[in-house]
C-alpha positions in Angstrom: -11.8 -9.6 -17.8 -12.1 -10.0 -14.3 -15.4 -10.3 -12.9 -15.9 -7.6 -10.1 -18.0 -9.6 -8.2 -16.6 -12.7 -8.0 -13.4 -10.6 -6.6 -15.7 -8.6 -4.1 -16.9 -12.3 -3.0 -13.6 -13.3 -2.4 -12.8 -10.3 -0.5 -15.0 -10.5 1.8 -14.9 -14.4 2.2 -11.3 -13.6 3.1 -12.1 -11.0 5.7 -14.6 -13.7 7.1 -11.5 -16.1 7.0 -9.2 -13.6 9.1 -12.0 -12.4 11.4 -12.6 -16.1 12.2 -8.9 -17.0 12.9 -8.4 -13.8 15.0 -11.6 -15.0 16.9 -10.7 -18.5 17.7 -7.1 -16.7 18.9 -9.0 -14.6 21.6 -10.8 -17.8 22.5 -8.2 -20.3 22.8 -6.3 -18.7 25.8 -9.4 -16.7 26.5 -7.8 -14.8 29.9 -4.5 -13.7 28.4 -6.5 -12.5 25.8 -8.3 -10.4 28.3 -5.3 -8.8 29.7 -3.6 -8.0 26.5 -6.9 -6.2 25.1 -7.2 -3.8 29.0 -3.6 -3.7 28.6 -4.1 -1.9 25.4 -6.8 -0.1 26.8 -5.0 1.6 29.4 -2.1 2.5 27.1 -4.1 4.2 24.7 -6.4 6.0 27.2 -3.2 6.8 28.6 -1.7 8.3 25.0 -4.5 10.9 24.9 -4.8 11.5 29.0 -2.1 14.0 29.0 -3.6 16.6 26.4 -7.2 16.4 28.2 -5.8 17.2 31.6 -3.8 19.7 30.5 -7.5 20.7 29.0 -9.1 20.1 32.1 -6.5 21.7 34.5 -6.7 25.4 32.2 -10.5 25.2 31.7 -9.7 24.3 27.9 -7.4 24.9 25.0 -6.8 27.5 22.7 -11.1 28.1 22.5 -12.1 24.5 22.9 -13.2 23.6 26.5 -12.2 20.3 27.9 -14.9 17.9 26.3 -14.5 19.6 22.8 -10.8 18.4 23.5 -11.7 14.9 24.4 -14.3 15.1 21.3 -11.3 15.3 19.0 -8.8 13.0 20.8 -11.7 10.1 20.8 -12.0 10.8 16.9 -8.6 10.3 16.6 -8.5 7.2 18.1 -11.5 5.9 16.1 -10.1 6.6 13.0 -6.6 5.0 13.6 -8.3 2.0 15.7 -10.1 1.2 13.0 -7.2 1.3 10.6 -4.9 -0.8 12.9 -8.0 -3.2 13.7 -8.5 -3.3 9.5 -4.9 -3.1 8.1 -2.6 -3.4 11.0 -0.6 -6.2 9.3 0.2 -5.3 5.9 -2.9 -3.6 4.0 -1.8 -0.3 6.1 1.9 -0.4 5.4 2.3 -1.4 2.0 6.5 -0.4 1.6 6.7 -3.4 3.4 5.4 -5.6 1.1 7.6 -3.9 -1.6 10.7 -4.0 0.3 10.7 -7.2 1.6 9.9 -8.9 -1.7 6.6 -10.0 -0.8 5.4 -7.9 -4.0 6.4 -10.6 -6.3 5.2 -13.3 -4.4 2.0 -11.8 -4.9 2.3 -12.3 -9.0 1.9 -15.8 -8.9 -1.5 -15.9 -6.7 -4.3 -16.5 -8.6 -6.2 -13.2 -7.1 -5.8 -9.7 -7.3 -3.6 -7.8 -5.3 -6.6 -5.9 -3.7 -8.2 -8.9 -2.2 -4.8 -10.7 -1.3 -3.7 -7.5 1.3 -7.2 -8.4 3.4 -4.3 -10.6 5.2 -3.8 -9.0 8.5 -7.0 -7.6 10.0 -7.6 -8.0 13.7 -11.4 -7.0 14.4 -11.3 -8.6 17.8 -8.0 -9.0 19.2 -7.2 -5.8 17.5 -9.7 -3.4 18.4 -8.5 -1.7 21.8 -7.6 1.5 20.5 -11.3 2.1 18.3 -12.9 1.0 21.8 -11.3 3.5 23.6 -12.2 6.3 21.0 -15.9 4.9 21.0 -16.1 5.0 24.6 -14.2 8.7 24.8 -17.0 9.5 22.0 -19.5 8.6 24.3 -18.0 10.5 28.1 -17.6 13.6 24.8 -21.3 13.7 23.6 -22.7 13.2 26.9 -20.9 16.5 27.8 -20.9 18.6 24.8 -23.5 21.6 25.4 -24.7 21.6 21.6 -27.7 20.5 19.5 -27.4 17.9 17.3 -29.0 17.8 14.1 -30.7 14.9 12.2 -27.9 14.8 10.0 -25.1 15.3 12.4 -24.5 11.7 13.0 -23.7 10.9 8.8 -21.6 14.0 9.0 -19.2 12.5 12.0 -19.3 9.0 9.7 -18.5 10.9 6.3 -15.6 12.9 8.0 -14.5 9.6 10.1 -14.4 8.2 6.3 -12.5 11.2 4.2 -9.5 11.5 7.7 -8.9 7.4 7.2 -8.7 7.7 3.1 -6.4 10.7 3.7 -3.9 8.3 5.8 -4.4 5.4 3.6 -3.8 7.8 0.6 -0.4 9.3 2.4 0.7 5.9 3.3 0.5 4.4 -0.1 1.9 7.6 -1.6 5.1 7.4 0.4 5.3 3.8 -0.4 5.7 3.9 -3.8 9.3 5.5 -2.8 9.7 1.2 -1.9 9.4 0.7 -5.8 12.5 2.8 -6.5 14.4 2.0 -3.2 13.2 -1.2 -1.1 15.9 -1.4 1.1 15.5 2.6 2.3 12.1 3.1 2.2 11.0 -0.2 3.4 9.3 1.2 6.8 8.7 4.7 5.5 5.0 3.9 5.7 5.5 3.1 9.4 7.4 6.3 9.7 4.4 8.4 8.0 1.5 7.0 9.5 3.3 6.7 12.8 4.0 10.4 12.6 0.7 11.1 11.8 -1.1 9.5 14.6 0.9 11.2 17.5 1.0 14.8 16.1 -3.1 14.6 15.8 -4.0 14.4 19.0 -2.5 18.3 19.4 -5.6 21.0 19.1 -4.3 23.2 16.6 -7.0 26.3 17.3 -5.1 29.5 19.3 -1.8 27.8 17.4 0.3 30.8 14.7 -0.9 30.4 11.2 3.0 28.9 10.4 1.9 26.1 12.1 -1.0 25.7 11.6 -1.4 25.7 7.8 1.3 23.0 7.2 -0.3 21.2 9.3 -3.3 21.0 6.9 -1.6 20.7 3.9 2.1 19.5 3.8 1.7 17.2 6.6 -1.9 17.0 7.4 -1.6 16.0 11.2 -4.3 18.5 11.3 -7.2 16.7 9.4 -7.0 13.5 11.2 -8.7 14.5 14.4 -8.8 18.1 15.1 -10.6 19.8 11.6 -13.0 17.4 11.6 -14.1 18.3 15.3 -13.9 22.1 14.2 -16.7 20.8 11.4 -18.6 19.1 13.4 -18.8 21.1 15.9 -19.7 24.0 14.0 -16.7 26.2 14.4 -15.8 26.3 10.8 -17.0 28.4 7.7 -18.8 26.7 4.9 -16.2 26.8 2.6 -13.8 25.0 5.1 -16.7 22.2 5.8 -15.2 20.8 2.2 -11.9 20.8 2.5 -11.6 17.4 3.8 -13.2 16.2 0.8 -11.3 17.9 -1.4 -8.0 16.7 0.3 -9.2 13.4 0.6 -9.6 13.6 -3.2 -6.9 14.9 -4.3 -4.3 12.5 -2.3 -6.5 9.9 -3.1 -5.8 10.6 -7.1 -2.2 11.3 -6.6 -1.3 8.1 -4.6 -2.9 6.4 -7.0 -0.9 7.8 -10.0 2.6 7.7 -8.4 1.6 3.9 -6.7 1.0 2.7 -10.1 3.9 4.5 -11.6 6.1 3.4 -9.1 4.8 -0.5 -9.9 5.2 0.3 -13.5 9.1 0.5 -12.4 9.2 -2.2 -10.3 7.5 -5.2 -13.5 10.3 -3.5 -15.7 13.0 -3.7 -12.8 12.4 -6.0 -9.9 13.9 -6.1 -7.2 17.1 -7.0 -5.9 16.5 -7.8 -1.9 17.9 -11.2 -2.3 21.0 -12.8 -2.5 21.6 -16.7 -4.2 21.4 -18.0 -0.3 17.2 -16.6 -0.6 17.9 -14.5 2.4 17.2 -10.6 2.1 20.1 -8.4 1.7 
């Protein structure tokens, strides 16, 4: 059997390894660096600049005033900052693992697949766009006319927690497509989580019910940024206050089912990527 903590030791050794290496890359050429990470900076203040002066310009949208807007576009960018900055490389889009191959070069390491996809975090060079949303947080709190509660502050971590699982879950649910079809579905994790994070920062409240609704539930867009600000800043009923949770569950559970089903496939089958010359088809 394998010994949990000996794996979560290695886990995290690893993520010291990668944080390390991604350090000692900001350092060595310390100034380029610099203007790579307020390059990023700009651009992705840039991304979200055009909802909030639309916001600013009509006094609001659709019920929220202009800082409850910026509230929900810095939440976006937190939670997909920190999954770029975490999982950028491969962790975040596993069809490309699967398609490419790289699947069964993971068999032969002597460590489980879990701790071999901490390859890839960035926590330095990496971490422009969950910057941003921390300091659009900040300019958002420091003009939100509410009172904050004791509790308020686990309630932004829990629901920063349950939109990232939800995006994790949808990306490893698409991917398991890869196991049937590498060579089709070998970006479709790209395409879904791609898709996600630019239809989220789009306040859904004043929008029809048609599409609103399928943007909670066929194609949650809607729970990465803009439900969770409708939570936490008390515009939502009790029962809705769960609903992330639930979701977060339940595409939790069913990427897990169809991920291991689809790698179930993939032992019996393999893949077929490469031709006799060991270059990918």
């Amino acid at each position: 059997m394998v010994d949990n903590r000996i794996t979560f030791k290695r886990y995290f050794r690893l993520l010291g390894i990668y944080a390390r290496m991604d350090l000692a890359s900001l350092m060595r050429d310390g100034k380029f660096m610099a203007l790579v990470i307020a390059a990023d900076l700009i651009s992705n203040v840039s991304a979200v600049s055009g909802i909030f002066l639309l916001a600013w310009k009509f006094g609001g949208i659709g019920g929220m005033d202009r800082f409850e807007v910026l509230f929900m576009l810095a939440y976006g960018n937190i939670v997909m900052g920190f999954l770029n900055m975490m999982g950028g490389c491969n962790a975040l889009f596993p069809s490309r693992i699967i398609g490419r191959g790289q699947w069964e070069h993971m068999f032969i390491m002597p460590l489980p697949y879990g701790v071999q996809l901490t390859v890839g975090i960035f926590p330095f060079t990496g971490s422009s766009t969950f910057l941003s949303g921390i300091v659009l947080l900040a300019v958002a709190l420091c003009n939100l006319e509410m009172v904050f509660t004791w509790w308020w502050p686990g309630l932004l971590v829990l629901l920063l927690i349950l939109s990232m699982v939800i995006v994790v879950s949808l990306s490893y649910l698409f991917s398991s497509l890869a196991f049937y079809a590498p060579v089709q579905c070998e970006e479709i994790s790209t395409t879904v989580i791609y898709s996600v994070e630019r239809n989220m920062t789009f306040p859904l409240s004043g929008m029809p019910a048609y599409i609103r609704y399928p943007l909670l539930t066929l194609f949650p867009a809607g729970l990465m940024a803009w439900f969770p600000t409708m939570i936490l800043l008390g515009k939502a009923t009790t029962l809705e206050n769960f609903y992330p949770a639930v979701f977060a569950l339940f595409t939790a559970f069913t990427a897990t089912h169809f991920f291991k089903k689809g790698f179930r496939y993939y032992v019996k089958k393999g893949i077929n990527r490469y031709v006799s010359g060991g270059h990918r088809s």
